[in-house]
Gaussian input, Z-matrix of N, CA and C with variables (Angstrom, degrees):
# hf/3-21g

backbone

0 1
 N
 C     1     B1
 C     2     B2     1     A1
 N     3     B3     2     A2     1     D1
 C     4     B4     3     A3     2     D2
 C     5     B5     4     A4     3     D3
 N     6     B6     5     A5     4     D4
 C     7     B7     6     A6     5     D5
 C     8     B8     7     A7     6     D6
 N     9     B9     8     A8     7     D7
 C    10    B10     9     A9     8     D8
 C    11    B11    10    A10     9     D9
 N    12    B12    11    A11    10    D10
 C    13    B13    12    A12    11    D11
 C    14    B14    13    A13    12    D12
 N    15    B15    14    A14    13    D13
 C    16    B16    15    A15    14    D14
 C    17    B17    16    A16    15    D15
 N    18    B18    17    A17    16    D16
 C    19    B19    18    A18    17    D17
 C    20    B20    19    A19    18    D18
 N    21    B21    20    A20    19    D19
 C    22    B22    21    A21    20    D20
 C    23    B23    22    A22    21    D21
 N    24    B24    23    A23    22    D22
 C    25    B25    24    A24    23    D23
 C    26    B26    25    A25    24    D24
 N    27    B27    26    A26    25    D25
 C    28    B28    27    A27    26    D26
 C    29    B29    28    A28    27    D27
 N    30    B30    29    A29    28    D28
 C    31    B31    30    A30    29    D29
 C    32    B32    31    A31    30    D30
 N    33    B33    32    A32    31    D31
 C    34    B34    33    A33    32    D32
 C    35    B35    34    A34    33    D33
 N    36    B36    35    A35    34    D34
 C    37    B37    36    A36    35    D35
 C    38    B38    37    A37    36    D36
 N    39    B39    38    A38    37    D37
 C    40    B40    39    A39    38    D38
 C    41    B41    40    A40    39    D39
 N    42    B42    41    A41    40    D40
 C    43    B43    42    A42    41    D41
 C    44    B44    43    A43    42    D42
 N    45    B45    44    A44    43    D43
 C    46    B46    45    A45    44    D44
 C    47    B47    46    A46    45    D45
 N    48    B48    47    A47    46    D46
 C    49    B49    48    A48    47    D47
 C    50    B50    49    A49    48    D48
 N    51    B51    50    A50    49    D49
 C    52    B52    51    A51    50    D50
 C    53    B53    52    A52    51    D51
 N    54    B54    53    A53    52    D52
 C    55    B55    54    A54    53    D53
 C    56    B56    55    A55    54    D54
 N    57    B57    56    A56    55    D55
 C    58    B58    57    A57    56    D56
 C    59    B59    58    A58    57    D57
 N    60    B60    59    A59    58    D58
 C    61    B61    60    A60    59    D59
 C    62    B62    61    A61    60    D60
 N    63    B63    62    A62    61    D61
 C    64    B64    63    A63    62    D62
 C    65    B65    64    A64    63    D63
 N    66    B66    65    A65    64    D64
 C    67    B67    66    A66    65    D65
 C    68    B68    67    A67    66    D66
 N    69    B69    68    A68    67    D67
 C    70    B70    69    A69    68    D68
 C    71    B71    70    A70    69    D69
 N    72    B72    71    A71    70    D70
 C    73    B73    72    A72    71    D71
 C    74    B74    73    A73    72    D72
 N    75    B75    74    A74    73    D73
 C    76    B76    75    A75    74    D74
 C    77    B77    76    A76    75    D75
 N    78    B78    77    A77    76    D76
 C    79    B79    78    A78    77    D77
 C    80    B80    79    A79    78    D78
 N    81    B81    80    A80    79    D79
 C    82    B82    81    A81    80    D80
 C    83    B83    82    A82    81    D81
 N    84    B84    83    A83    82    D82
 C    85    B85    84    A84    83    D83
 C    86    B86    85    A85    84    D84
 N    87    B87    86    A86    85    D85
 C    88    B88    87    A87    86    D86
 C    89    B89    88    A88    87    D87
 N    90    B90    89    A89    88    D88
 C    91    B91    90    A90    89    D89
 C    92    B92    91    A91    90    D90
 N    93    B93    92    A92    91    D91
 C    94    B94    93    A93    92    D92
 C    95    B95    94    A94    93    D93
 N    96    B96    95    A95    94    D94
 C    97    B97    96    A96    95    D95
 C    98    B98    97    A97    96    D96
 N    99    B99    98    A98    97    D97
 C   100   B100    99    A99    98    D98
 C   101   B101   100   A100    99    D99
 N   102   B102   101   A101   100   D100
 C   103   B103   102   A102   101   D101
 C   104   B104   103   A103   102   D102
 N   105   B105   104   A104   103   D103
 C   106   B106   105   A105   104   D104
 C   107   B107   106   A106   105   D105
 N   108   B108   107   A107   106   D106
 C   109   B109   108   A108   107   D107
 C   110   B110   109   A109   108   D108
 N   111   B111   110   A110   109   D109
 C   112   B112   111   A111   110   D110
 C   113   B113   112   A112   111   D111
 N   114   B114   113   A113   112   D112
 C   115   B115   114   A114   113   D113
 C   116   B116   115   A115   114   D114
 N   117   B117   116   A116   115   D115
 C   118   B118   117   A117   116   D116
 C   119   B119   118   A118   117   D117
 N   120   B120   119   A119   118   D118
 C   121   B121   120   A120   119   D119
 C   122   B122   121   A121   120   D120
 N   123   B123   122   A122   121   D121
 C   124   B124   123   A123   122   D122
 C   125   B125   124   A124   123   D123
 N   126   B126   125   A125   124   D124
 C   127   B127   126   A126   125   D125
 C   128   B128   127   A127   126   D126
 N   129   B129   128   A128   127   D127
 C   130   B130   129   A129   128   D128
 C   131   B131   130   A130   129   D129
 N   132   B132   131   A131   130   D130
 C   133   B133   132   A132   131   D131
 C   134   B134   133   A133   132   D132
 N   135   B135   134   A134   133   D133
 C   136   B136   135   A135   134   D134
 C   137   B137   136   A136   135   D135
 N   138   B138   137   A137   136   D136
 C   139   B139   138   A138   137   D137
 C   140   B140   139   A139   138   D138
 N   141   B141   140   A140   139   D139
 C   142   B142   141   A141   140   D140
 C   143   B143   142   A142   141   D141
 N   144   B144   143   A143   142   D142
 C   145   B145   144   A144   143   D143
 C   146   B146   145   A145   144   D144
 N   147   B147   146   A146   145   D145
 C   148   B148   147   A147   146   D146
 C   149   B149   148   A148   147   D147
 N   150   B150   149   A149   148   D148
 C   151   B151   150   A150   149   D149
 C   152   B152   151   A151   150   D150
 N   153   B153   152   A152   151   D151
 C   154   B154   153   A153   152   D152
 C   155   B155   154   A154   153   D153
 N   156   B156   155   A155   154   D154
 C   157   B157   156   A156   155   D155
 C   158   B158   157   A157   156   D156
 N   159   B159   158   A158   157   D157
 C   160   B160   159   A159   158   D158
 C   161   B161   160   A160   159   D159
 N   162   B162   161   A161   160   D160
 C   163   B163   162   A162   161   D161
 C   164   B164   163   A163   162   D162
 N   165   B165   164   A164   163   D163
 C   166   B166   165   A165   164   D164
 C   167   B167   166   A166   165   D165
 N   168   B168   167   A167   166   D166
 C   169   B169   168   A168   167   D167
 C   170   B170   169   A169   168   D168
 N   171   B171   170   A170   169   D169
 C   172   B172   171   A171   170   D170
 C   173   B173   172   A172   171   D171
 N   174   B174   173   A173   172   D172
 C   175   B175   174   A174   173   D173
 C   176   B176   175   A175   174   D174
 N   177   B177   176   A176   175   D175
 C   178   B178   177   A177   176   D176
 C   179   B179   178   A178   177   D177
 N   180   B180   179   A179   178   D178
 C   181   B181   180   A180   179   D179
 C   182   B182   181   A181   180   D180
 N   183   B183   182   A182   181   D181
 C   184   B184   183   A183   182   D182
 C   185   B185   184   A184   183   D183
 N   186   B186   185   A185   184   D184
 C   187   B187   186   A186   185   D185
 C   188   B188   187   A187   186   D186
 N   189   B189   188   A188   187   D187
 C   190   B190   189   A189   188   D188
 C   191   B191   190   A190   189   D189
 N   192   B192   191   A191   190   D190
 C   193   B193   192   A192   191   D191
 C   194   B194   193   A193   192   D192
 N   195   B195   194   A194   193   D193
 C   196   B196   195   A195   194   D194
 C   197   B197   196   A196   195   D195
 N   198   B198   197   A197   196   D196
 C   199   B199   198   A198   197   D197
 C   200   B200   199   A199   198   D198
 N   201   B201   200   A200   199   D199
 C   202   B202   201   A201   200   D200
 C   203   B203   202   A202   201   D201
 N   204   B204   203   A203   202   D202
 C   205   B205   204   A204   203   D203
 C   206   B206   205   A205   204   D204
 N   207   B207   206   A206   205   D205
 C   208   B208   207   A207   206   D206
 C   209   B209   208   A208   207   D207
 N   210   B210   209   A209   208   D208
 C   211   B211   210   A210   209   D209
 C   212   B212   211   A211   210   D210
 N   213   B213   212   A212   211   D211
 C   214   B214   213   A213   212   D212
 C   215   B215   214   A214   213   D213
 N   216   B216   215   A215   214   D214
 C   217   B217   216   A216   215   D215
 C   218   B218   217   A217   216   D216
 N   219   B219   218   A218   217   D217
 C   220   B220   219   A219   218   D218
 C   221   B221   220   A220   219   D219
 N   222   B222   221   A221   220   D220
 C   223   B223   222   A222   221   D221
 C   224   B224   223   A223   222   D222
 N   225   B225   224   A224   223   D223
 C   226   B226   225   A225   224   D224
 C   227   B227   226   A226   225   D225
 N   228   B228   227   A227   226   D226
 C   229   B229   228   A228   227   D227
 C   230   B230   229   A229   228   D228
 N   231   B231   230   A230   229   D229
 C   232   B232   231   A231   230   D230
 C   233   B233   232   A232   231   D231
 N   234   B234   233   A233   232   D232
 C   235   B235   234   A234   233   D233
 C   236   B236   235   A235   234   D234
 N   237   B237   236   A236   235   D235
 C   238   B238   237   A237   236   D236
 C   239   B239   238   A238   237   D237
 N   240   B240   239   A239   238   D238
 C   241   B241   240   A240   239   D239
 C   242   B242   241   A241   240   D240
 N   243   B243   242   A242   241   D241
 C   244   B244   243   A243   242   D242
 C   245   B245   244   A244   243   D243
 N   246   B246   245   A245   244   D244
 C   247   B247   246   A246   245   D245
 C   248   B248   247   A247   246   D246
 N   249   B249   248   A248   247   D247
 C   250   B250   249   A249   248   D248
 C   251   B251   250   A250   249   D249
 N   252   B252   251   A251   250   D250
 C   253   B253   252   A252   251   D251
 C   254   B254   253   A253   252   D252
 N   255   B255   254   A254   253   D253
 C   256   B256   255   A255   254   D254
 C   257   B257   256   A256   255   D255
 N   258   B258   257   A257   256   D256
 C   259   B259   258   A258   257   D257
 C   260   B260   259   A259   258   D258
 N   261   B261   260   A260   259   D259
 C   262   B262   261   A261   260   D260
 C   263   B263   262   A262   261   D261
 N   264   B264   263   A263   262   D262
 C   265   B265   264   A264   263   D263
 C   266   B266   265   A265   264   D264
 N   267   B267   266   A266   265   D265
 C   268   B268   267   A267   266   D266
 C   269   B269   268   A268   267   D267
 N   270   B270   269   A269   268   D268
 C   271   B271   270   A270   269   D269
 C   272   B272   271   A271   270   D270
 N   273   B273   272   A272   271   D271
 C   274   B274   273   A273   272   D272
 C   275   B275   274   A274   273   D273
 N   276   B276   275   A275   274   D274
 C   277   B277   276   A276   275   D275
 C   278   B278   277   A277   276   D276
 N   279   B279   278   A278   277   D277
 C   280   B280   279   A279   278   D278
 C   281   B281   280   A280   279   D279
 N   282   B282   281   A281   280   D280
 C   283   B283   282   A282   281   D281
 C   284   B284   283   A283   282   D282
 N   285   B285   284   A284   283   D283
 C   286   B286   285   A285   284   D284
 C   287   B287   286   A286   285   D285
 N   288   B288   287   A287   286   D286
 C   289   B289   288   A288   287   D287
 C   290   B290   289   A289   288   D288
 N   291   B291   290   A290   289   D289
 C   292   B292   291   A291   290   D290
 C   293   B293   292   A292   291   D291
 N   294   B294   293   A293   292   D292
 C   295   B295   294   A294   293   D293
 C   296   B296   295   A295   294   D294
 N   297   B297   296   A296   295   D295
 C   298   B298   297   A297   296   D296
 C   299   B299   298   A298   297   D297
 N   300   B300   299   A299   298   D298
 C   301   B301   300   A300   299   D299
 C   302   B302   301   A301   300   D300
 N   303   B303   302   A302   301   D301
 C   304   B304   303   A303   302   D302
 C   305   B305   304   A304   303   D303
 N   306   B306   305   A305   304   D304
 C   307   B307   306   A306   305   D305
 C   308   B308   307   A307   306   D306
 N   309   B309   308   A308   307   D307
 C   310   B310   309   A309   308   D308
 C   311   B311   310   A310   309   D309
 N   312   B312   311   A311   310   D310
 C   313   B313   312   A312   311   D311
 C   314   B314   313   A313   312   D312
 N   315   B315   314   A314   313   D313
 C   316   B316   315   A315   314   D314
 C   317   B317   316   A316   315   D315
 N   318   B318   317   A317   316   D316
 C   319   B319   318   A318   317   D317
 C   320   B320   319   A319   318   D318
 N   321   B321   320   A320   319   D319
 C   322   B322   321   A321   320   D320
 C   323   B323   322   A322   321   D321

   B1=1.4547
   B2=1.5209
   B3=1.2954
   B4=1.1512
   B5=1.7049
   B6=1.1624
   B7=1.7368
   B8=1.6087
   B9=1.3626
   B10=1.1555
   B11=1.2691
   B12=1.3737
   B13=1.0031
   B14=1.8961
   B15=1.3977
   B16=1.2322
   B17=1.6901
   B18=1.3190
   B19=1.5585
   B20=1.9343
   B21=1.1290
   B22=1.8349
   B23=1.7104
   B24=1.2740
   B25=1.4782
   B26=1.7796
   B27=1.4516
   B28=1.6647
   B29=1.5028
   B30=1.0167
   B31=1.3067
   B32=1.2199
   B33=1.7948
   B34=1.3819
   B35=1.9744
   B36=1.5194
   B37=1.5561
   B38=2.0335
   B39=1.7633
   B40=1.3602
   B41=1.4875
   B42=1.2347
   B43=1.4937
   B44=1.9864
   B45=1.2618
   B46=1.7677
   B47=2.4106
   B48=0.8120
   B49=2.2048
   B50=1.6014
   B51=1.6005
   B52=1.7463
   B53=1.6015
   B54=1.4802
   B55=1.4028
   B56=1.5605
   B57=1.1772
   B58=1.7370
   B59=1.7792
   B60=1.8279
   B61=1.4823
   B62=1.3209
   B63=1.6980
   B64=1.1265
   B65=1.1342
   B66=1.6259
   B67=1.2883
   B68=1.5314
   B69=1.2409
   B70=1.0084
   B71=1.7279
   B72=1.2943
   B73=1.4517
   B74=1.5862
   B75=1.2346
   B76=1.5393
   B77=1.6747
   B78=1.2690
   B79=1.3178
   B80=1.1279
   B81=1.0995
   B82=1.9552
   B83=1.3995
   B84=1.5005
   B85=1.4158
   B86=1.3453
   B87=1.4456
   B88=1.7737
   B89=1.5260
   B90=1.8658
   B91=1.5047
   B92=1.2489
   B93=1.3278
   B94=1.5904
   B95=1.7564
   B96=1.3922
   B97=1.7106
   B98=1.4653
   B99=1.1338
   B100=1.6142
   B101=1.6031
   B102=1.1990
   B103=1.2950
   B104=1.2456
   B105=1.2643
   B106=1.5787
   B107=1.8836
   B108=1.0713
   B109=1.1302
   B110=2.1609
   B111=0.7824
   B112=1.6833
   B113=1.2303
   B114=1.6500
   B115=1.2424
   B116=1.9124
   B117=1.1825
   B118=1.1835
   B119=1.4413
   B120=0.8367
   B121=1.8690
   B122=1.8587
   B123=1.4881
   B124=1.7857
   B125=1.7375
   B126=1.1707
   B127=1.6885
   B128=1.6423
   B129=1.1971
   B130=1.3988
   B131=1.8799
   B132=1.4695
   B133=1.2405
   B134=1.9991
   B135=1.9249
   B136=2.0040
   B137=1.7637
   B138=1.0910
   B139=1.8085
   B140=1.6308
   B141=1.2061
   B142=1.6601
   B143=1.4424
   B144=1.4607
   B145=1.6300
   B146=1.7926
   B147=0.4800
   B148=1.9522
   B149=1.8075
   B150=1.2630
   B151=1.5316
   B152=1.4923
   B153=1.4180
   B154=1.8908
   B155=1.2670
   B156=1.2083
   B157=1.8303
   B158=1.0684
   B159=1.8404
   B160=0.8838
   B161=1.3069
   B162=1.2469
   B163=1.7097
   B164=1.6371
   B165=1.4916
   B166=1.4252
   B167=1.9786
   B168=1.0312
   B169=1.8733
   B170=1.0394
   B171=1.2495
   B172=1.6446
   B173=1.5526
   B174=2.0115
   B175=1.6131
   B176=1.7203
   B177=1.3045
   B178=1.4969
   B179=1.2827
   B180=1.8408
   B181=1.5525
   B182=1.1771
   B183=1.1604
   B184=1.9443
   B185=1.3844
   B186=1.0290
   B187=1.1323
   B188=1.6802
   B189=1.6799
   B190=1.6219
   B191=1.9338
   B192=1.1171
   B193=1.2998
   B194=1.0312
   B195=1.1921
   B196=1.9059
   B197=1.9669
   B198=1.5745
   B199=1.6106
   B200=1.2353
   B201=1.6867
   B202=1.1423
   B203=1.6268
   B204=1.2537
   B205=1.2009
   B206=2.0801
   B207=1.0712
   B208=1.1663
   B209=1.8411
   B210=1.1664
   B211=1.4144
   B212=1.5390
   B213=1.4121
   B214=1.8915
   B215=1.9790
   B216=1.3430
   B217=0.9034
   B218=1.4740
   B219=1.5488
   B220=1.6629
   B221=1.5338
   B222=0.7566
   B223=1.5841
   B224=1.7534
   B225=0.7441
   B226=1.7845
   B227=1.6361
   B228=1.2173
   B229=1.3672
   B230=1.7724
   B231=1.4533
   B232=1.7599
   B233=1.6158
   B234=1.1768
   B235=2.1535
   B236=1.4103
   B237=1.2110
   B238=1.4878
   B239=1.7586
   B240=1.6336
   B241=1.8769
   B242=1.2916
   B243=1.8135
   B244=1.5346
   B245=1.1798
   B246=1.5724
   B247=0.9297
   B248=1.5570
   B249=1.0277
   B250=1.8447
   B251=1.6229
   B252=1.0971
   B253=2.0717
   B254=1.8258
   B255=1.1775
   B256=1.5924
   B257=1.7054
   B258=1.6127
   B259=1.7380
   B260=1.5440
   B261=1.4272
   B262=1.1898
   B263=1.6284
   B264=1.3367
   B265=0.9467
   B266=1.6114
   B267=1.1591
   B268=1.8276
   B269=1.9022
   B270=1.1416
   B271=1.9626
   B272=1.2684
   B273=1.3861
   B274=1.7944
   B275=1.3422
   B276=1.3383
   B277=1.8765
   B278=1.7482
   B279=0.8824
   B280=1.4537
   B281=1.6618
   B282=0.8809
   B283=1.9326
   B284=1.8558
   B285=1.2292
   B286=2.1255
   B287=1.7634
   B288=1.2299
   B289=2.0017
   B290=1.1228
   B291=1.4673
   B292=1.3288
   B293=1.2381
   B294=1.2334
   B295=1.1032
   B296=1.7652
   B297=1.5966
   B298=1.0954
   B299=1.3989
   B300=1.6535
   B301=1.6870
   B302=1.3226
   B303=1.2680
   B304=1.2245
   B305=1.7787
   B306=1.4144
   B307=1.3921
   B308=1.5316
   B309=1.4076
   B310=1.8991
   B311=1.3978
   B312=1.8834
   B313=1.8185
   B314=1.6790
   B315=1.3190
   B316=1.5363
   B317=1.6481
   B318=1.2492
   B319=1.7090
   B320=1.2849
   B321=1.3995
   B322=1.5071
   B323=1.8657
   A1=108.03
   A2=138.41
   A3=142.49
   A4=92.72
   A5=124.60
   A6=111.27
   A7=123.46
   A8=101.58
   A9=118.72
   A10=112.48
   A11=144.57
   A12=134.02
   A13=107.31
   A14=115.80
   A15=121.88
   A16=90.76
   A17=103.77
   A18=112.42
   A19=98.59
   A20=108.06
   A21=119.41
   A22=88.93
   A23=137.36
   A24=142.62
   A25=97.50
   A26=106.13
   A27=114.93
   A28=104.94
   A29=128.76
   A30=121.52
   A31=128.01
   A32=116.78
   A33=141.43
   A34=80.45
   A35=96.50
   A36=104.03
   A37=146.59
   A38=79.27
   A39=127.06
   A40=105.40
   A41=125.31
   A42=107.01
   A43=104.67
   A44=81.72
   A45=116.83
   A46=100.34
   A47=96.72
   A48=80.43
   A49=87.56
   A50=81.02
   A51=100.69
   A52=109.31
   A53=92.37
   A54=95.48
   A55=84.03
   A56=141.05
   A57=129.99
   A58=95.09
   A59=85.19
   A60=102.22
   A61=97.00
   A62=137.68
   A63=140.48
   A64=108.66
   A65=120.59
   A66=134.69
   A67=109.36
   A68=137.77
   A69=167.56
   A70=108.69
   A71=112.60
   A72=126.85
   A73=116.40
   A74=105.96
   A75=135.29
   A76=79.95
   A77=130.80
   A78=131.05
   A79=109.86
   A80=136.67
   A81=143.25
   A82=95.22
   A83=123.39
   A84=107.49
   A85=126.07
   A86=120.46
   A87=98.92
   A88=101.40
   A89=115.95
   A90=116.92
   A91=102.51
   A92=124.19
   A93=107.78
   A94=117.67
   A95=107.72
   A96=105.16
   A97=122.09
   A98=102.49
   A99=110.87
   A100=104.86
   A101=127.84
   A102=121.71
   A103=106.59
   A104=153.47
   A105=178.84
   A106=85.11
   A107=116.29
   A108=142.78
   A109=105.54
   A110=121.24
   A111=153.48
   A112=116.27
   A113=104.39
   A114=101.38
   A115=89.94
   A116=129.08
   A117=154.01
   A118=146.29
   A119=112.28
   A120=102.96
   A121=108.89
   A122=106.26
   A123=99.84
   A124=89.24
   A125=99.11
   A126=102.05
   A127=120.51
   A128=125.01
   A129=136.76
   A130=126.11
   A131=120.28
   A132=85.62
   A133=138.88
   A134=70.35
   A135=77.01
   A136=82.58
   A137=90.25
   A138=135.93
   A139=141.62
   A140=96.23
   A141=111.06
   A142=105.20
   A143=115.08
   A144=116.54
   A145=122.21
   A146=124.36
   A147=134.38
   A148=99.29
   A149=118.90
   A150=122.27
   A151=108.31
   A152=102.64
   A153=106.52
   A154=135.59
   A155=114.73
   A156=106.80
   A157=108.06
   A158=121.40
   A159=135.57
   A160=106.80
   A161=136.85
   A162=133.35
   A163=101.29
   A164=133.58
   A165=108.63
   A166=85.06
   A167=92.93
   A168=125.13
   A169=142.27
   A170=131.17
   A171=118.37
   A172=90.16
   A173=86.64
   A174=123.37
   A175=90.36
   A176=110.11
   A177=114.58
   A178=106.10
   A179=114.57
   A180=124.95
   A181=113.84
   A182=105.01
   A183=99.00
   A184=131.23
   A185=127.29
   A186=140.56
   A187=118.78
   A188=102.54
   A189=116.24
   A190=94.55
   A191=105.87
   A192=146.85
   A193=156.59
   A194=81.32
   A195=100.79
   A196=119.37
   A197=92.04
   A198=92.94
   A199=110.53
   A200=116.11
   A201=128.87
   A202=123.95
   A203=104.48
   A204=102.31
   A205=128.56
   A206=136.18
   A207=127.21
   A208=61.43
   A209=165.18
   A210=158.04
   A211=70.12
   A212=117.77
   A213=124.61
   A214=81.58
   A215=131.26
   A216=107.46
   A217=159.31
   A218=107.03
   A219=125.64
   A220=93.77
   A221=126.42
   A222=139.96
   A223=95.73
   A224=144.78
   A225=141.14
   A226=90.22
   A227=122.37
   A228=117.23
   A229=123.79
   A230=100.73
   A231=91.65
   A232=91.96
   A233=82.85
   A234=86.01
   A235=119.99
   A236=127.29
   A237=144.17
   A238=71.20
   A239=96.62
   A240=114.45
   A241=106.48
   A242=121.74
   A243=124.82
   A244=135.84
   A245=133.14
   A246=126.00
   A247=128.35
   A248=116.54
   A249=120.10
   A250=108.16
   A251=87.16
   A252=108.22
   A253=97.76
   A254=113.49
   A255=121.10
   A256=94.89
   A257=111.73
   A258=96.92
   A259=76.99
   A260=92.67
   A261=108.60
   A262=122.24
   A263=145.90
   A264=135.67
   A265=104.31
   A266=115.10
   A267=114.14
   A268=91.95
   A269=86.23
   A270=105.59
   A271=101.98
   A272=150.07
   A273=127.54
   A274=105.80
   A275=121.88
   A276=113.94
   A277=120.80
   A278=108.26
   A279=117.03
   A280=139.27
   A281=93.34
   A282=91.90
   A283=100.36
   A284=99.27
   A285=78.68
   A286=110.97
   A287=72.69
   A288=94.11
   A289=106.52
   A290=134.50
   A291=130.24
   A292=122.52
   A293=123.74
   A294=148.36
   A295=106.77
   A296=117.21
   A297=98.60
   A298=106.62
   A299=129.33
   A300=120.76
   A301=96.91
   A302=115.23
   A303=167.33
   A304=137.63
   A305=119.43
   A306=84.53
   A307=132.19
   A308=101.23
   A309=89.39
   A310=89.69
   A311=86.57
   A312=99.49
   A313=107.43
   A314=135.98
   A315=121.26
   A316=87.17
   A317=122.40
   A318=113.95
   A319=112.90
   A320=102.59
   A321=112.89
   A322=109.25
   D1=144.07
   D2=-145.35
   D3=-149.29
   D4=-141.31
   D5=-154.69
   D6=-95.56
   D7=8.96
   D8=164.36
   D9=-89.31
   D10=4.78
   D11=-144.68
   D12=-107.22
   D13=23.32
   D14=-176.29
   D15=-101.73
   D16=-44.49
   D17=-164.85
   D18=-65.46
   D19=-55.28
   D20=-174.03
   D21=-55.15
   D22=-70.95
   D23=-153.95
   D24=-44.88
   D25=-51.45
   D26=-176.41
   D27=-59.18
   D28=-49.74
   D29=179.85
   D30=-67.03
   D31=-20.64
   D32=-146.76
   D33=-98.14
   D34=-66.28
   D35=167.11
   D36=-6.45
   D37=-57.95
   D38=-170.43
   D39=-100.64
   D40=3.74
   D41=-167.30
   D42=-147.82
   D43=-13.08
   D44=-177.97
   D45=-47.45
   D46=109.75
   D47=154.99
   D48=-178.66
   D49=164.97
   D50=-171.11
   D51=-63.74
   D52=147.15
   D53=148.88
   D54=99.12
   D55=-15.26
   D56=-166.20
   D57=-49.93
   D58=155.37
   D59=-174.96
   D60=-84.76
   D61=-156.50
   D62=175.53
   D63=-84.30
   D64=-39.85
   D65=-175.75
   D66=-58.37
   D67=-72.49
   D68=147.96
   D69=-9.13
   D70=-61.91
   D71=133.22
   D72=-5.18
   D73=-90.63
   D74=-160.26
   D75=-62.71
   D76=-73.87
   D77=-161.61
   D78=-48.41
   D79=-19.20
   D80=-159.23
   D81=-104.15
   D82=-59.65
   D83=169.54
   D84=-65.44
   D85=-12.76
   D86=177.95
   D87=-71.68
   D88=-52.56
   D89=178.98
   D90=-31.19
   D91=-62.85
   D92=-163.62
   D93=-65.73
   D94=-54.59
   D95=149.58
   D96=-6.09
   D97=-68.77
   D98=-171.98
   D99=-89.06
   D100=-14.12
   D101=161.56
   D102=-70.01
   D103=-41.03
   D104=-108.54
   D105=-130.88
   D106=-75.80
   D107=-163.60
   D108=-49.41
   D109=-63.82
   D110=169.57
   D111=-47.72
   D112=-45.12
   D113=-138.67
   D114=-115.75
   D115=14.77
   D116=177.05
   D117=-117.70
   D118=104.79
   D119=-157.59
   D120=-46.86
   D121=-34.82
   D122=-157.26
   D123=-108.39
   D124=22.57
   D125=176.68
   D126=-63.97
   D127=139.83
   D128=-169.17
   D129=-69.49
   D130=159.42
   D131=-178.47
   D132=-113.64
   D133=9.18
   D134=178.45
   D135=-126.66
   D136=179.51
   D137=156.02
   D138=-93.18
   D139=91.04
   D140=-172.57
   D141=-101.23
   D142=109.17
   D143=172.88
   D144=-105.46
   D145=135.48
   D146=-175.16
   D147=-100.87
   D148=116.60
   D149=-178.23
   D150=-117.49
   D151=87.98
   D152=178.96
   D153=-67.22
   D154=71.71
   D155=177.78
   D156=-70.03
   D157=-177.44
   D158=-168.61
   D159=-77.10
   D160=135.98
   D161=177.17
   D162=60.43
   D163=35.32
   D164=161.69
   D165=175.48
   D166=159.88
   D167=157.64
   D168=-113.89
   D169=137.44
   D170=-177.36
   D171=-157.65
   D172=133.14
   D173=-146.90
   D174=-108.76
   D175=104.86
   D176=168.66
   D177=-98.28
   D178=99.28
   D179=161.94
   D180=-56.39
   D181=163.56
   D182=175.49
   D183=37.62
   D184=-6.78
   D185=170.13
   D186=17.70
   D187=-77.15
   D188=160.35
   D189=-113.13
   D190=172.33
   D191=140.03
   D192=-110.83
   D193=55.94
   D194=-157.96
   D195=-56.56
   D196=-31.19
   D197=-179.93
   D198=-155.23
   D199=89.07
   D200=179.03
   D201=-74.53
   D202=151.01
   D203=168.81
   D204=-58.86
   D205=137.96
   D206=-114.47
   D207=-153.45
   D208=-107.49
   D209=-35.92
   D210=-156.93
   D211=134.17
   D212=170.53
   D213=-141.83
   D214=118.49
   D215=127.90
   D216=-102.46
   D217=155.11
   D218=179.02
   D219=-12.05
   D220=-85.11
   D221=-152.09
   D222=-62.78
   D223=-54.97
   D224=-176.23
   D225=104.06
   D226=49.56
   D227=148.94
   D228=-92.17
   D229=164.68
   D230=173.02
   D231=-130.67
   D232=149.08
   D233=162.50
   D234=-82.43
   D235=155.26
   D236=-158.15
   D237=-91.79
   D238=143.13
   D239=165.07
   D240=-84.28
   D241=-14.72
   D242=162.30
   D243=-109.08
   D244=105.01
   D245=165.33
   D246=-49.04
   D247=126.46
   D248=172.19
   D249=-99.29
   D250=125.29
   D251=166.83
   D252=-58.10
   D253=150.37
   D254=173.22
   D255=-78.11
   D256=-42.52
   D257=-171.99
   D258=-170.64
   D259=-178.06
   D260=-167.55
   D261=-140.38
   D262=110.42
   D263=-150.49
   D264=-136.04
   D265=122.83
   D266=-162.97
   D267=-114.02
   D268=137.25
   D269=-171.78
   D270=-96.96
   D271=88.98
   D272=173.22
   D273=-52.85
   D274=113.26
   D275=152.67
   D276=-44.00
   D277=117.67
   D278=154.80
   D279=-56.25
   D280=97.61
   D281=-163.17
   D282=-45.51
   D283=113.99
   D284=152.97
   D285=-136.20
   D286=145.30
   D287=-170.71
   D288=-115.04
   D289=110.07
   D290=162.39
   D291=-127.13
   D292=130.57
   D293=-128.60
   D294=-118.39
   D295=102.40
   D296=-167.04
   D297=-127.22
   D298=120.38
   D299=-169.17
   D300=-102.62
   D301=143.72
   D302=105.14
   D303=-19.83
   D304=138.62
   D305=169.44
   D306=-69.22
   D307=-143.14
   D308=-176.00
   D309=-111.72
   D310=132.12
   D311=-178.74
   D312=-68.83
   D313=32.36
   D314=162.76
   D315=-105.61
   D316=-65.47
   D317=-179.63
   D318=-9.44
   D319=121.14
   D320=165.74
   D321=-100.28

């Protein structure tokens, strides 16, 4: 869980008791997923769950889709995940100290 994971824990918290079926299970972690998901600015946009039985796993991709990407463009371009600087030009600051007296702060 990554920075949503205050929002998923509350729900995980709140929704938590013995004995859950698998179903029930699966349903509690997507809510929290998408609570995680919502409730976070750099939050993700589907639901991928991992269901561990004993001697085996089973990998539910996509699970929900809670918040798809919405922007397709016309043209079939994608954006670079990195922006590049055109160049780069580093300034050293110059220390300046100036030094200014006063009388003496006990003088009244």
């Amino acid at each position: 869980m990554g920075c949503g994971s205050l929002a998923a824990m509350a729900v995980f918290e709140s929704k938590y008791r013995e004995e859950l079926t698998k179903e029930e299970g699966i349903s509690s972690v997507c809510e929290a997923i998408c609570s995680g998901i919502f409730n976070d600015l750099g939050g993700g946009r589907n639901v991928d769950i991992c269901v561990i039985n004993k001697g085996h796993g089973e990998y539910l991709k996509n699970c929900q889709l809670p918040n798809p990407r919405t922007y397709v463009s016309s043209r079939g371009c994608s954006f670079p995940k990195k922006t590049e600087g055109l160049f780069t030009k580093i300034t050293p600051l110059k220390i300046k100290v100036e030094v200014i007296e006063v009388g003496d702060a006990m003088e009244e």
